[in-house]
N, C-alpha and C positions, 0 to 999 in steps of 0.2 A: 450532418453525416460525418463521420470519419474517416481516415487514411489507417486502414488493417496492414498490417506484415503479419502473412501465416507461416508459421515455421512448420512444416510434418511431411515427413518422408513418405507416408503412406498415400499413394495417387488416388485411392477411393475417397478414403477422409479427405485429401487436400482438395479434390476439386466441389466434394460436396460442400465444403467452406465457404471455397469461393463464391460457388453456385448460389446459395442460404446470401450471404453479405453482399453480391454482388444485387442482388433482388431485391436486397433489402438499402440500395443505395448507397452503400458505400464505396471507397474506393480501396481495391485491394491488391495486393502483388502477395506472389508466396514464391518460398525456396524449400528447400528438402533435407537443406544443413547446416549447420550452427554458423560453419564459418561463411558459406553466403549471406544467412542471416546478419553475423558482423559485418558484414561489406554494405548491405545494401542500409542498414541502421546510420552507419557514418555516414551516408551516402545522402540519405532523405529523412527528411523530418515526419515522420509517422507519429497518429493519435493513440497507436493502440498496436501491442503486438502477444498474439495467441502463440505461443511455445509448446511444441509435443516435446517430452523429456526421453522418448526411445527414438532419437537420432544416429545418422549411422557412423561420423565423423565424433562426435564430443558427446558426452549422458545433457542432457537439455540443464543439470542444475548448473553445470560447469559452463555451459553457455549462458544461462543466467546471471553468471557472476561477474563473467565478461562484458557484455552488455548494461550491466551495470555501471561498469568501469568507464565507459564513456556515452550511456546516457542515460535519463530516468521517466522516460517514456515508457508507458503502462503497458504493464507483462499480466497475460492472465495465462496460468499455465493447462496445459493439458495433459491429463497424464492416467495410466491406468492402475497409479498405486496407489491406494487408498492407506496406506501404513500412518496412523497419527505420527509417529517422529519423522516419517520424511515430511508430511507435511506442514508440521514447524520447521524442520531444516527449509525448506522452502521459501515460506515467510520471513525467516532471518538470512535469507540468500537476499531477499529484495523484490520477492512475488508481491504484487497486488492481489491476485487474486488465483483462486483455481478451481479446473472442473475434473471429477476424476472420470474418465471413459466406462461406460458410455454413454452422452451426452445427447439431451436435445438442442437442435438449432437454435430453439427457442429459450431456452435455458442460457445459451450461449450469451443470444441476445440483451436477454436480461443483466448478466453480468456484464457484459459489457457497457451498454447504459451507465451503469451506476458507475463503474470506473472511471468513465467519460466522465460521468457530472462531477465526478473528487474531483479529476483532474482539471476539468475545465473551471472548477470554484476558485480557483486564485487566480484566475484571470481577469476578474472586476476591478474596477476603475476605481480611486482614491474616493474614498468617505469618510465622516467623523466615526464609523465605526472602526476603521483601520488604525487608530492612534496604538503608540506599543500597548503591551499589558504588561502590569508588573505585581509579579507576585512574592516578595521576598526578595531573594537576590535575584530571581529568574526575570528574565525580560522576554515576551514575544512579540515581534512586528508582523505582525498579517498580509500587508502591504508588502512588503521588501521580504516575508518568508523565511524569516532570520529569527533567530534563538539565542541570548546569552543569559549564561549561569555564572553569577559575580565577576562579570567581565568578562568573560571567556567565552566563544563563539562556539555555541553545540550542531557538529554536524548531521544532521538528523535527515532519514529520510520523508518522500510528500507525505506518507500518512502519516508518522511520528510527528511532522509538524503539525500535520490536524489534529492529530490527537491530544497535544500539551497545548495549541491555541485555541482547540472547544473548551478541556480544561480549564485554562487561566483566564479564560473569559467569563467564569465563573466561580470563582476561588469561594474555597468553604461550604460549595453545594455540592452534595453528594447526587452524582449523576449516575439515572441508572443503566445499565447494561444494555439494556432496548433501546435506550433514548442514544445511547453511543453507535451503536448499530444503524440506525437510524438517520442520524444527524453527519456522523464522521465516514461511516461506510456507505449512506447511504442503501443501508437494503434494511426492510420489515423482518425479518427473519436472517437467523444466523447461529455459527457456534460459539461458546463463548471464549474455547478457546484461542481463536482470531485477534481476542482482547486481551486476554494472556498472554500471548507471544509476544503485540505489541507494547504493552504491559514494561513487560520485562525488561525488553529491548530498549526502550524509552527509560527505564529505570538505573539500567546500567550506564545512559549518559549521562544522567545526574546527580550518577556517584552513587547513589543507593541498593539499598536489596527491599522486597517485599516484607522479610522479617524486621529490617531496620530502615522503614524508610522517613522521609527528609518532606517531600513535598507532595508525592503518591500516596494517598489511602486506599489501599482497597476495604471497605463493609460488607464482610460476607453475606451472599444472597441479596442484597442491596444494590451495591456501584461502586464508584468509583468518587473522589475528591480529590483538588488540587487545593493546599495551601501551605504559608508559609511556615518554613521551620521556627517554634517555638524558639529552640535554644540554637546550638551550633550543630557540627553533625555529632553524631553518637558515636560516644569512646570507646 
């Protein structure tokens, strides 16, 4: 079971939250504003925090950014805008995940789960499968969580790491879209473009674009591939 932080202003939604996760065994605490939210984040080590983005103190993505800033304990956001660019702005804020209102408990639960399992997957014990992987000049540690590209340590966040160490755990196998869903996000179903934004995101650490890239394949209608740059980067 988990440690929930619920962030939402709304006393209906917030205590039916509680009510749903508290039944459902977890352990939960909630606040009604971004900046309590900040306070009690520094405060306690939480598995998991649910974010409403119509707060009355700060907009929820602007709390997200914050929160970011000092920790990277999983955000699933709640929100009632379904608008595709907010919801890349989101994922490039540092969202794990999100539900747009209005939601089942059930649904809740489910996402949460799976966040839980990312998160909780780097937490296993030292194996010969953890040795770096090296693909080119790229290095990934599994173990240690760590990433360099020709020496240089890429800041990346928990899923961009999953996503370049599924990757480079497989260099030159084109992996397909389901099977990343699947393995990295851990859910049977999804959009693809969740893969896209992290895509991108991950592409711009390695110096690359989608039109010219270095170590990223995309094959349309296909997958994805990780392998090493033939030559040097593109003039």
């Amino acid at each position: 079971m988990a440690s929930v932080l619920v962030v939402e202003d709304d006393q209906f939604v917030r205590s039916a939250l509680i009510r749903h996760l508290t039944e459902a065994s977890h352990t939960v605490r909630s606040v009604g504003t971004a900046l309590e939210a900040l306070r009690e984040v520094s405060q306690i080590g939480f598995d998991v925090v649910v974010l409403d983005l119509g707060l009355p103190d700060l907009d929820g993505a602007e709390a997200l950014k914050m929160l970011r800033g000092i920790t990277q304990v999983p955000v699933i956001i709640a929100t009632a805008r379904d608008d595709e660019s907010e919801i890349v702005r989101l994922l490039n804020a540092g969202a794990d995940d999100y539900l747009v209102k209005p939601f089942s408990v059930e649904h809740l639960s489910a996402r949460m789960a799976a966040v839980l399992r990312r998160s909780r997957g780097g937490e296993r014990t030292a194996s010969p499968e953890d040795a770096t992987l090296r693909v080119g000049g790229l290095e990934v540690d599994p173990l240690r969580r760590q990433a360099r590209l020709d020496g240089t340590a890429l800041d990346l966040t928990r899923r961009e790491f999953d996503l370049l160490a599924f990757l480079a755990g497989r260099p030159g196998v084109v992996v397909p879209r389901r099977e990343l869903l699947a393995q990295v996000w851990q859910q049977s179903y999804g959009d693809d473009q969740t893969i896209d934004v992290h895509l991108s995101w991950l592409r711009r650490k390695l110096g690359e674009t989608a039109a010219r890239p270095r170590y990223l394949h995309t094959l349309r209608g296909v997958g994805v591939k990780l392998e090493p740059p033939v030559a040097g980067p593109p003039q």
